[in-house]
C-alpha positions as CSV (number, residue, x, y, z in Angstrom):
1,X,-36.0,18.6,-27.1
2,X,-36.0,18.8,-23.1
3,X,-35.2,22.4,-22.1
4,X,-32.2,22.9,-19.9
5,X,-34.2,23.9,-16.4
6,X,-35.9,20.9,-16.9
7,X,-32.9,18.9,-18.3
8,X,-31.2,20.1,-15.0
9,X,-34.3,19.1,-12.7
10,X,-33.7,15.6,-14.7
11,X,-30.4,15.6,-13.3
12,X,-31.0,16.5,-10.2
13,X,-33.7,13.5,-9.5
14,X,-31.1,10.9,-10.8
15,X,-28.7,12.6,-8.5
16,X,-31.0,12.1,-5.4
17,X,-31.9,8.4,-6.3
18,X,-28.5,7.5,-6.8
19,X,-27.7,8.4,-3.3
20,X,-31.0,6.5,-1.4
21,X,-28.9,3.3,-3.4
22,X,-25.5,4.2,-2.5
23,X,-24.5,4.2,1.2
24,X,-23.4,7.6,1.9
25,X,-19.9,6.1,3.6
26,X,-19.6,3.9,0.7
27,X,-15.5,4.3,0.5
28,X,-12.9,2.6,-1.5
29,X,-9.4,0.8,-0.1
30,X,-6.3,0.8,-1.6
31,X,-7.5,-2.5,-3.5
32,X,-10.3,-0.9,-5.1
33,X,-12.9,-2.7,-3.2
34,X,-15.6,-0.8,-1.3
35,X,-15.5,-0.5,2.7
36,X,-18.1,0.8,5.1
37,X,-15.5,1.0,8.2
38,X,-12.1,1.6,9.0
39,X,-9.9,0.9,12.0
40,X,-6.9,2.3,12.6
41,X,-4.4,0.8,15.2
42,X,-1.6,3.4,15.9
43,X,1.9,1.7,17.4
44,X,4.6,2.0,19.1
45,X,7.5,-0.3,20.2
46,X,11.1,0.0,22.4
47,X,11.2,3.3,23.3
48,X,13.7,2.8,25.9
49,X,12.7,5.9,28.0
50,X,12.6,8.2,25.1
51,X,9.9,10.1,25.2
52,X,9.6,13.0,23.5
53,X,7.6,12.0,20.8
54,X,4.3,10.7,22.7
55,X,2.6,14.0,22.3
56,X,2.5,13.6,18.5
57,X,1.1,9.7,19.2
58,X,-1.8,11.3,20.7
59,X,-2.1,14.0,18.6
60,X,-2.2,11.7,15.8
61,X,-4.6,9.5,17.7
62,X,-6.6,12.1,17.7
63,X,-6.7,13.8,14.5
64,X,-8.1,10.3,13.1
65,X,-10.4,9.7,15.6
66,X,-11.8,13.5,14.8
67,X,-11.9,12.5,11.1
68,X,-14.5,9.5,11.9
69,X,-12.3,6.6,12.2
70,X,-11.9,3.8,14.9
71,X,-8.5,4.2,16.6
72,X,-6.3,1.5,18.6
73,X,-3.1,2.8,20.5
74,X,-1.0,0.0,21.1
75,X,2.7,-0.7,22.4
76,X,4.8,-3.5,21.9
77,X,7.3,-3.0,24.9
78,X,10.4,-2.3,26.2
79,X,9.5,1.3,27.5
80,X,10.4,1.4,31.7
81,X,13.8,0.6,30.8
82,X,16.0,3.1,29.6
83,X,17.7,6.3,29.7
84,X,17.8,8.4,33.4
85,X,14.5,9.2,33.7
86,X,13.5,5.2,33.8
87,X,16.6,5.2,36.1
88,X,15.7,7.9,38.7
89,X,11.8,7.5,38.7
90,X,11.9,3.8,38.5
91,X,9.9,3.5,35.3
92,X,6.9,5.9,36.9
93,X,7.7,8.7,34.8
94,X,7.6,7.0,31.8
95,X,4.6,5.3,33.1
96,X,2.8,9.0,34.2
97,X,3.5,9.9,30.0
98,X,1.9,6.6,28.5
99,X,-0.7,7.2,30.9
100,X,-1.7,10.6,29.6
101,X,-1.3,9.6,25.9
102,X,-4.2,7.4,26.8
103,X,-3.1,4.0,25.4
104,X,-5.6,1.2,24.8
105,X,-3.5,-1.8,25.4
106,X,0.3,-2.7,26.5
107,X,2.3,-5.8,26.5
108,X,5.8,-6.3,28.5
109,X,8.6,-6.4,26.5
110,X,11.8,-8.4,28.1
111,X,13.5,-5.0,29.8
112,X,10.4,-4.3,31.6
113,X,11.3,-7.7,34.0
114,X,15.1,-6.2,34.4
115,X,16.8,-6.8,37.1
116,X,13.8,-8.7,38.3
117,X,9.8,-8.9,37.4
118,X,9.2,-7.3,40.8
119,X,10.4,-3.8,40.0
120,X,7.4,-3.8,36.9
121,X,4.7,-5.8,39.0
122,X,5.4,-2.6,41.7
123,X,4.6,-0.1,38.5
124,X,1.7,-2.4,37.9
125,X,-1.6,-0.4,39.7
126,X,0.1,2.9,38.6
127,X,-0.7,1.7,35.0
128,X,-3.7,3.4,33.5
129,X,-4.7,1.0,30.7
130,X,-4.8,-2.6,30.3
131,X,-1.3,-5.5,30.6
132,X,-1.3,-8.8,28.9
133,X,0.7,-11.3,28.4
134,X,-0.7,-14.7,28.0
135,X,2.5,-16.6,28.5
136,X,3.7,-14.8,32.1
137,X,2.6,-17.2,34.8
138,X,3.8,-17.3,38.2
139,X,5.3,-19.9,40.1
140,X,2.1,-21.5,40.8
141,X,0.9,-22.2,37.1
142,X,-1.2,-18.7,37.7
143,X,-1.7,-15.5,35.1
144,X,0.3,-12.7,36.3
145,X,-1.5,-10.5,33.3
146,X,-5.0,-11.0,31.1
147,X,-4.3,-12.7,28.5
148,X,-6.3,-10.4,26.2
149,X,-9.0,-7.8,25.7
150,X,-11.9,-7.1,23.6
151,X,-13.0,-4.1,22.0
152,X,-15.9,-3.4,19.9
153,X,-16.1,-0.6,17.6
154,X,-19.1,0.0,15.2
155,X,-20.6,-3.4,15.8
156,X,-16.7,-5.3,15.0
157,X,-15.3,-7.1,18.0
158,X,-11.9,-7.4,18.0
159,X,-9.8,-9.6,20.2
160,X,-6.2,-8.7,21.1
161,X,-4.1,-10.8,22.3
162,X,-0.5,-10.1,24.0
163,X,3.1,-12.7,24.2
164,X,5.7,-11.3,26.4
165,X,9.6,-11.8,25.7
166,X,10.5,-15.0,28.1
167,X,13.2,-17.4,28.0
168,X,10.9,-20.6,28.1
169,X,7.7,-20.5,26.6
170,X,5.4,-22.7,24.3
171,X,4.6,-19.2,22.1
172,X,2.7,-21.0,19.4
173,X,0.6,-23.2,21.5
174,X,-0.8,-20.0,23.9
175,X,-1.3,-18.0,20.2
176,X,-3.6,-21.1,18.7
177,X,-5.3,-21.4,22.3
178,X,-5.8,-17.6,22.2
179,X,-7.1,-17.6,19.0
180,X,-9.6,-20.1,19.7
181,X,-10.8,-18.6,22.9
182,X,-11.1,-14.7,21.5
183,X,-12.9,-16.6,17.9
184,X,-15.2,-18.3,20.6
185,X,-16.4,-15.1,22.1
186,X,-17.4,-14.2,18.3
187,X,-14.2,-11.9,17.6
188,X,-14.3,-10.4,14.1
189,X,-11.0,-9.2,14.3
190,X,-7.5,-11.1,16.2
191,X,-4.9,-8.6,16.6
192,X,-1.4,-10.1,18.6
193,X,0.1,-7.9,20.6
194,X,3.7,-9.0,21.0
195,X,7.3,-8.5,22.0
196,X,9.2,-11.6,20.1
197,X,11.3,-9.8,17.2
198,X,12.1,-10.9,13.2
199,X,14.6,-11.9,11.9
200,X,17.3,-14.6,12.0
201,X,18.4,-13.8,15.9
202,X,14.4,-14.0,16.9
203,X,13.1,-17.7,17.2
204,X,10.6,-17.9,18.5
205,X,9.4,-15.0,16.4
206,X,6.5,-12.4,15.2
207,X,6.8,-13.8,11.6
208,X,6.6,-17.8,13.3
209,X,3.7,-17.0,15.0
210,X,2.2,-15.6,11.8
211,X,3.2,-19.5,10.1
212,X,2.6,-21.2,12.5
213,X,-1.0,-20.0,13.8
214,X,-3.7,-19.2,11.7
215,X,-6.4,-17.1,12.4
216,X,-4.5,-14.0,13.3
217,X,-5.0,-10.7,11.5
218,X,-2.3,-8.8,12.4
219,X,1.0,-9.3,14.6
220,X,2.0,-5.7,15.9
221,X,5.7,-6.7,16.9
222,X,8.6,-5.4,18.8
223,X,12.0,-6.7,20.5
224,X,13.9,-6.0,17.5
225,X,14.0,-2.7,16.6
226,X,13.1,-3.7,12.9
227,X,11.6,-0.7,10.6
228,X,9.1,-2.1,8.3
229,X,8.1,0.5,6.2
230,X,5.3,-1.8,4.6
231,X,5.1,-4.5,7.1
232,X,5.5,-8.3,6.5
233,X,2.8,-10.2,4.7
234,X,2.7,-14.0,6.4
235,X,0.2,-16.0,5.0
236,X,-3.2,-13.9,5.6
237,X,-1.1,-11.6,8.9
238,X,0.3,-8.7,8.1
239,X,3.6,-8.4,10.8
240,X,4.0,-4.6,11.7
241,X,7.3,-3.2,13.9
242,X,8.0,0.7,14.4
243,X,11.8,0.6,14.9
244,X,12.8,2.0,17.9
245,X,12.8,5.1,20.4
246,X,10.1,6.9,18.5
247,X,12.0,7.4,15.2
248,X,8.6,6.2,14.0
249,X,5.0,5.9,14.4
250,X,3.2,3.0,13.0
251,X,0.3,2.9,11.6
252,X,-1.5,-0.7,10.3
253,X,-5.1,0.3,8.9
254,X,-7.6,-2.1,8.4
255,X,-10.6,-1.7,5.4
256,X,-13.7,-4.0,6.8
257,X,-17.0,-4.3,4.7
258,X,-19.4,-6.8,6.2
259,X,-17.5,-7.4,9.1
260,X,-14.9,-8.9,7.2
261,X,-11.4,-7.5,6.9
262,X,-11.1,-6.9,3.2
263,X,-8.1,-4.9,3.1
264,X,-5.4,-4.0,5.1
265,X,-1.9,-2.2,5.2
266,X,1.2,-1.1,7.3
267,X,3.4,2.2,7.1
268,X,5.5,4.3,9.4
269,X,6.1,8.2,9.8
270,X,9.0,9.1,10.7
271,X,10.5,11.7,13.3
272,X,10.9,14.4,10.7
273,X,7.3,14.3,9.1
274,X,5.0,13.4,12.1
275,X,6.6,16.4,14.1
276,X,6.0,18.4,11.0
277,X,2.6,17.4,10.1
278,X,0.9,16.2,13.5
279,X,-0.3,18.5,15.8
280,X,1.0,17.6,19.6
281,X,-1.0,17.0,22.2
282,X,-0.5,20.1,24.8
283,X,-1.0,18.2,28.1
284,X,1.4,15.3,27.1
285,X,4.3,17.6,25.6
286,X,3.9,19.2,29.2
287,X,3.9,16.3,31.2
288,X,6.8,15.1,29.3
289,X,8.6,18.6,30.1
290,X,7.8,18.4,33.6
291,X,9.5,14.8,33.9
292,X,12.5,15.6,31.5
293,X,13.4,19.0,33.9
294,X,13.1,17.1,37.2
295,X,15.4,14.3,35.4
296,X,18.0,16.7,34.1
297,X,18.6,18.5,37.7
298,X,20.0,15.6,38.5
299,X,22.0,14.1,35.0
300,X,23.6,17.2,34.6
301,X,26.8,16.8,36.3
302,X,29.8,16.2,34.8
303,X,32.5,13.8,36.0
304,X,34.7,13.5,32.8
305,X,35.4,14.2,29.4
306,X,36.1,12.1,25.9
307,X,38.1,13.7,22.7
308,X,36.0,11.1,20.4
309,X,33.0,8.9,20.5
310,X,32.3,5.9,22.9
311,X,30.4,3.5,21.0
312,X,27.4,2.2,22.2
313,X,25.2,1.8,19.2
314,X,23.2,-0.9,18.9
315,X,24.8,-3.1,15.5
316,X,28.1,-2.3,16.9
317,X,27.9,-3.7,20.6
318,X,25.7,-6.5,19.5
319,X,28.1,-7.5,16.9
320,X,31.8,-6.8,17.5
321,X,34.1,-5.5,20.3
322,X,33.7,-1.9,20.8
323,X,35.6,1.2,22.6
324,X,32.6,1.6,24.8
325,X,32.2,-1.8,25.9
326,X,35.9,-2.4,26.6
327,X,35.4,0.2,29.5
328,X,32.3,-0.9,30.8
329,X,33.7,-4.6,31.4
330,X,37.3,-3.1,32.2
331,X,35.5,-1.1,35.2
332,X,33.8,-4.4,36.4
333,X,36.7,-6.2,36.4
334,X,38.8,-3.4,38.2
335,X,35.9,-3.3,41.1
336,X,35.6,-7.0,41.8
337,X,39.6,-8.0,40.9
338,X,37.7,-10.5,38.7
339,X,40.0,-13.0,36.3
340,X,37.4,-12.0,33.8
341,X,34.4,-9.7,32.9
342,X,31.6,-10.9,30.4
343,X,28.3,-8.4,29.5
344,X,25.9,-9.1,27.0
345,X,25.8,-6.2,23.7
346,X,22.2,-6.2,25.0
347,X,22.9,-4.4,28.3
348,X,24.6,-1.3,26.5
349,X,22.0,1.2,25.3
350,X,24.0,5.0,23.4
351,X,26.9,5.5,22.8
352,X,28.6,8.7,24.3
353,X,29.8,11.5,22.2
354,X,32.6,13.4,22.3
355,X,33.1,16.2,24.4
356,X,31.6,16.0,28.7
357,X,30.6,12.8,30.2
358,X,27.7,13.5,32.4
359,X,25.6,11.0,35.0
360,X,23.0,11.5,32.4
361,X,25.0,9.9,29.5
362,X,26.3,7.1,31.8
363,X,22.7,6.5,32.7
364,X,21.5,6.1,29.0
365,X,24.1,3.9,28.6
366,X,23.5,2.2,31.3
367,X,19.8,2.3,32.4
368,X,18.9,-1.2,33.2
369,X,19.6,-1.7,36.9
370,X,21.9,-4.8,36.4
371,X,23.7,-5.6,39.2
372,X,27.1,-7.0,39.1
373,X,28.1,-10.3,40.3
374,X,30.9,-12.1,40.5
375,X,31.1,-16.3,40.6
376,X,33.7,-18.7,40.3
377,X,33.1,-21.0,37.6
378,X,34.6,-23.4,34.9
379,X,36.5,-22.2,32.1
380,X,34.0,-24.7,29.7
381,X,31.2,-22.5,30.8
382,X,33.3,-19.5,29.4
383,X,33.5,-21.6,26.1
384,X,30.0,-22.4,25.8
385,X,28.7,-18.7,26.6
386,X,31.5,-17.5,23.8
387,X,29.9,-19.9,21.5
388,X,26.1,-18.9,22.5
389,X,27.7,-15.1,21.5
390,X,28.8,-15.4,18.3
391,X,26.2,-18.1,17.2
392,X,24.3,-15.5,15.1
393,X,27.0,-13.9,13.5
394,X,26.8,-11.7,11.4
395,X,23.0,-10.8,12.8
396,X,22.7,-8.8,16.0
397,X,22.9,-10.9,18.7
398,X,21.8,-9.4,21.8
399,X,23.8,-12.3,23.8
400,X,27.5,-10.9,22.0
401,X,29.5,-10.2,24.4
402,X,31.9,-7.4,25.5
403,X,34.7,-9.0,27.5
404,X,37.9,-8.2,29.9
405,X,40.5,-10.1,30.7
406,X,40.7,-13.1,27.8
407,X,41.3,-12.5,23.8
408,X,39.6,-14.7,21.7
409,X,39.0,-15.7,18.0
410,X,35.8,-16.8,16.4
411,X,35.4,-18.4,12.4
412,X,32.0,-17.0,11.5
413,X,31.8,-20.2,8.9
414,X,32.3,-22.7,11.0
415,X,29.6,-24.7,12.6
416,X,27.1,-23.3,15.2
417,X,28.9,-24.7,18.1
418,X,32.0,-25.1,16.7
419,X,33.1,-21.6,16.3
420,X,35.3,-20.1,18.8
421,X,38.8,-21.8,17.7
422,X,41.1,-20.1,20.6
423,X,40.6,-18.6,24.3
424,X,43.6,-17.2,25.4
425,X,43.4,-15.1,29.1
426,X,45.6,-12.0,29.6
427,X,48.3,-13.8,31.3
428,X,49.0,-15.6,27.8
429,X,48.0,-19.1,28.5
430,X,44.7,-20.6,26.9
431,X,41.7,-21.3,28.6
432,X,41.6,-24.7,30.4
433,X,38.1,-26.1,30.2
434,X,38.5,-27.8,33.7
435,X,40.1,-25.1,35.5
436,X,38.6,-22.5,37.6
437,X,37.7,-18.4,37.4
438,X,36.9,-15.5,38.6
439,X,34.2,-14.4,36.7
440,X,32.1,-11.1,37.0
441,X,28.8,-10.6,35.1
442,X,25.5,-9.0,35.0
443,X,23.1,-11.1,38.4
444,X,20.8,-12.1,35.3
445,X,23.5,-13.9,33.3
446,X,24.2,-15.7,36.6
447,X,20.6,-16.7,37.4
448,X,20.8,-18.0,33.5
449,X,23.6,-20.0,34.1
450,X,22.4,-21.3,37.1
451,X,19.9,-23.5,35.7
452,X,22.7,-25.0,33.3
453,X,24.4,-26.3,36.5
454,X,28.5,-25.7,35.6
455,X,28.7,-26.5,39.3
456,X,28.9,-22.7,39.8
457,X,29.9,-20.5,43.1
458,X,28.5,-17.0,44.0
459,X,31.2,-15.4,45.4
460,X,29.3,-11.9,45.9
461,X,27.7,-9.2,44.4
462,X,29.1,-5.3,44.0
463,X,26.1,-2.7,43.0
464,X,24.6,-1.4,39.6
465,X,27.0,-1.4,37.0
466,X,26.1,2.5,36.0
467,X,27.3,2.8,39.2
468,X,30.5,1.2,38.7
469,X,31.7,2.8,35.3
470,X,30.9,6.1,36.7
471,X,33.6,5.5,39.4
472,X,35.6,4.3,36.8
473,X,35.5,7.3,34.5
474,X,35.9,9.4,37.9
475,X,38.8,7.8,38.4
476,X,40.8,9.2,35.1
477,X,40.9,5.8,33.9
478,X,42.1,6.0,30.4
479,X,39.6,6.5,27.4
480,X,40.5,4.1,24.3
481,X,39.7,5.7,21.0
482,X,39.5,2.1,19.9
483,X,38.4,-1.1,20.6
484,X,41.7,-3.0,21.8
485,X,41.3,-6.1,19.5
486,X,40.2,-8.5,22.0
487,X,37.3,-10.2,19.7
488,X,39.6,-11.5,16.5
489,X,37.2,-12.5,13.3
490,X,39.3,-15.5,11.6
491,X,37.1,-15.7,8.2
492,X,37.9,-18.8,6.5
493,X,39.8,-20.6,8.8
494,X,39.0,-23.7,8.6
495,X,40.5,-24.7,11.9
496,X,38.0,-25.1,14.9
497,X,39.1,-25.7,18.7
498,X,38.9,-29.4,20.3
499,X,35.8,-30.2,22.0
């Protein structure tokens, strides 16, 4: 019988042994199989010019890259647009935060080229960390932005790649050539970095360039404001989106084991548990507190008052007629003595609750610099962009429109195309196709529109439409408590408008 010291030394020796065999970092993934490294790519989409929040993305970053992992900070857009501090500092404040959060890689989302790409090609050199967009070229067939970047961590190259929101674009054809270039340069790991949305309003979308180009890892998406708590498995991609305006964090962590990517997997944290459990970063949370003070000085004021809620929120405007967006087209149509006022759900960002109305609110409602113009135009244009509004219905649609001056009624069943059965304009007689108005709209509508060719006229342009509905509310124009029934829903009516 072995005695227990020297059963114990016995013990011991196997003990020892066993560990020269088995790699020390020898770790296991969700699935069960071993790893030897772990990268973690932390993101962030559509803030809109919230910001409070970015301290706790650092903080996060940090915590993980302090417990041994690789860490990727990446955002998916839409960030210089939105709320007053993107208003007053021109996007540099928000710019100034994402710079001290220390991000490792950007692309543009479609609010960072409003009113024009010039305003975000200005912010350009103030921007700390790297662009890219491989499908922004400038009028001479040039690359505005690098089409990607390479990293290496622990001996794993990793290609990222980024697709900005544009109107015209071959998407799929720049992801396959991207692909091919980064697996050229011996890229272990493709990463797409992009701004194209899911769902049935998006196409082209993050989920279509998962099907429809192979060789991507992971799409890290934004545009439309989707939370997936688990992410979206494509074919061998994994599709991750963080909401919206920092009500989550992503995280998408990937398990590799002989350079190969043999697990991988997508959550969120929300608002509640990351301010909780996170510990903030102390020089971003004051940066972010220097901007927010100099902001409110200014948003403070205010310049009227509403007994109930204005509604701005995002499934309302960008589906149905709302209290909020009746003034907002009202005080366009007012200023210019348009026949009609058209804006896109798109363009409205809060809502305003009730009690004061301040610049501030107005300015986070609306943030995005539009300027409003007014054209003359055919009434079959009006048709077509009624049709292009409710095409998606019942999905958001950022191209629903808020209108002033004409009630009309839409069958949600009937044909794409074929939808909107009757126009009718305040003075009580129907839109005439061939006849001509007065049409006032947001400058990018109009440089849309433009390259349809209705046979248009640009009668003028009359400021920044924040600008406009603060006059308006100034004014003691009235205050609707609710929408006044100008976008009629005729579900199941079979009868559809002449074409």
């Amino acid at each position: 019988m072995i005695g227990r010291r020297k059963c114990f030394v016995l013990l011991v020796s196997i003990s020892l042994i066993m560990a020269l065999i088995i790699p020390a970092g020898a770790a296991q993934a969700p699935n069960g199989f071993e790893y030897d490294q772990k990268i973690s790519i932390i993101h962030t989409n559509d803030q809109h010019g919230i910001v409070d929040g970015e301290q706790y993305v650092k903080g996060l970053a940090d915590k993980r890259k302090a417990a041994g992992e690789y860490v990727l900070t990446v955002n998916a857009g839409d960030v210089t647009q939105g709320e007053p501090i993107n208003v007053l500092t021109g996007g540099e404040g928000v710019v100034r935060i994402m710079n001290s959060v220390c991000y490792d890689v950007f692309v543009p989302g479609n609010v960072e080229f409003i009113p024009d790409e010039e305003r975000f090609l200005k912010l350009q050199p103030l921007i700390a960390f790297p662009v890219i967009a491989a499908n922004y070229f400038d009028n001479d067939g040039n690359r505005v932005f690098d089409p990607y970047i390479i990293k290496e961590f622990g001996g794993i190259k990793i290609g990222i790649f980024g697709l900005a929101a544009l109107s015209e674009s071959p998407y799929y054809e720049i992801g396959k050539d991207c692909v091919a270039e980064l697996k050229s340069k011996g890229c272990d790991v493709i990463i797409a970095l992009v701004h194209l949305g899911v769902g049935a309003a998006y196409n082209p979308s993050g989920t279509g360039l998962a099907e429809n180009v192979a060789g991507i890892d992971v799409v890290v998406d934004g545009h439309s404001h989707t939370v997936l708590e688990k992410g979206i498995s494509v074919r061998d991609t994994l599709v991750a989106q963080a909401g919206e305006k920092l009500n989550y964090i992503g995280i998408t962590e990937l398990y590799i084991k002989s350079e190969k990517i043999i697990d991988k997997r997508a959550s969120l944290i929300d608002r509640a548990t990351y301010t909780s459990t996170i510990k903030p970063d102390a020089s971003v949370a004051a940066i972010i507190a220097e901007e927010l003070a100099a902001v409110n000085k200014v948003t403070s004021s205010v310049i009227g008052k509403t007994s109930h809620l204005l509604d701005g929120e995002r499934k309302s405007v960008r589906t149905s007629e709302t209290n909020l967006g009746d003034m907002i087209v009202d005080s366009m149509r007012r200023k210019t003595n348009a026949d009609l006022a058209i804006l896109q759900g798109s363009m409205i960002r809060a809502s305003i609750a009730a009690g004061d109305i301040t610049t501030g609110s107005v300015l986070g409602v609306l943030p995005m610099g539009v300027i409003v113009t007014m054209i003359e135009a055919p009434g079959r244009f009006i048709l077509d962009i009624l049709e292009d509004a409710v095409k998606s219905y019942p999905e958001q649609s950022p191209a629903f429109l808020q209108v002033s001056g004409l009630i009309y009624s839409f069958n949600p069943n009937g044909k794409p195309g074929k939808r909107v059965i009757e126009v009718i304009m305040d003075n009580g007689n129907p839109l005439n196709p061939e006849a001509r108005y007065k049409v006032v709209m947001p400058d990018k509508l109009v440089e849309d529109m433009q390259k349809l060719d209705y046979g248009e006229t640009v009668i003028g342009e009359y400021g920044d439409y924040s600008s406009i509905f603060i006059d308006y509310i100034k004014s003691n124009c009235a205050i609707p408590k609710d929408a006044a029934g100008r976008i009629k829903i005729r579900q199941g009516d079979n009868q559809e408008r002449s074409q």
